[in-house]
C-alpha positions in Angstrom: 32.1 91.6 65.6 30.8 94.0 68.7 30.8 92.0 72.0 28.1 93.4 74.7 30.0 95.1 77.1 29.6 96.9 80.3 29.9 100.7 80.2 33.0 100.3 83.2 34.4 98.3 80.5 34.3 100.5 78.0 35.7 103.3 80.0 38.4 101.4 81.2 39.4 100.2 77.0 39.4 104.4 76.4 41.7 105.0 78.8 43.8 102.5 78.0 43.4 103.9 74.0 44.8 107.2 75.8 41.8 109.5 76.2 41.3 111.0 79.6 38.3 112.3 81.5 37.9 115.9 81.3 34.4 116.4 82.6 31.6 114.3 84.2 28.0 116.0 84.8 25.2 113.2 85.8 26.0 110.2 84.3 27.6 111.4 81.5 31.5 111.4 80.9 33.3 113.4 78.6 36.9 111.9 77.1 39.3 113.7 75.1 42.3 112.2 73.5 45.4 114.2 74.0 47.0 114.0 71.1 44.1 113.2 68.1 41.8 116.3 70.0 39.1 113.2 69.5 36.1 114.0 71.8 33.8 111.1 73.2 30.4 111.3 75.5 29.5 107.9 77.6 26.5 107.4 79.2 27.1 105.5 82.6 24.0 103.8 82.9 23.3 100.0 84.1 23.3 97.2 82.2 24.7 96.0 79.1 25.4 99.0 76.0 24.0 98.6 73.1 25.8 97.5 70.1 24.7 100.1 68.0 25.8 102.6 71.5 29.0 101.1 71.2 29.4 101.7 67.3 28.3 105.3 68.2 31.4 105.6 70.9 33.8 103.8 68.3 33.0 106.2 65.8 33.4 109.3 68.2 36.6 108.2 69.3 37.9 107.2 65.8 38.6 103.9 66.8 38.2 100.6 64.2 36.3 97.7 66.2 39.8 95.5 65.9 41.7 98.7 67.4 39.1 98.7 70.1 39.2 94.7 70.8 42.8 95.2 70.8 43.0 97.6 73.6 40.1 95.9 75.7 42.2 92.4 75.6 45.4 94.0 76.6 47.2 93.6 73.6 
């Protein structure tokens, strides 16, 4: 299950997965993943992300939600 998360949050589990920043324009960020060439945009906007947001960046960045919930724990 998704938890409701921060967007700071959910940059920080990215770079932990490996992707980097490799642009920023607004409040948009761009990530790229050095090795799978996976590209993912995130919106840096207040408040909580939606769930079905955070599906959308999942998806992007080929990651499974217990990948994801790995890497945002630490583990």
């Amino acid at each position: 299950m998704l938890p409701v998360l921060k967007v700071a949050e959910i940059i920080r589990t990215l770079l932990k997965a490996g992707f980097r920043i490799i642009r920023s324009r607004g409040s948009h960020y761009r990530f790229a993943h050095p090795i799978t060439k996976r590209r993912v945009t995130v919106s840096f906007h207040g408040g909580d992300v939606p769930k079905k947001t955070l599906r959308s960046i999942l998806n992007q960045a080929a990651l499974t939600v217990d990948e994801f919930l790995r890497y945002l724990r630490g583990k």
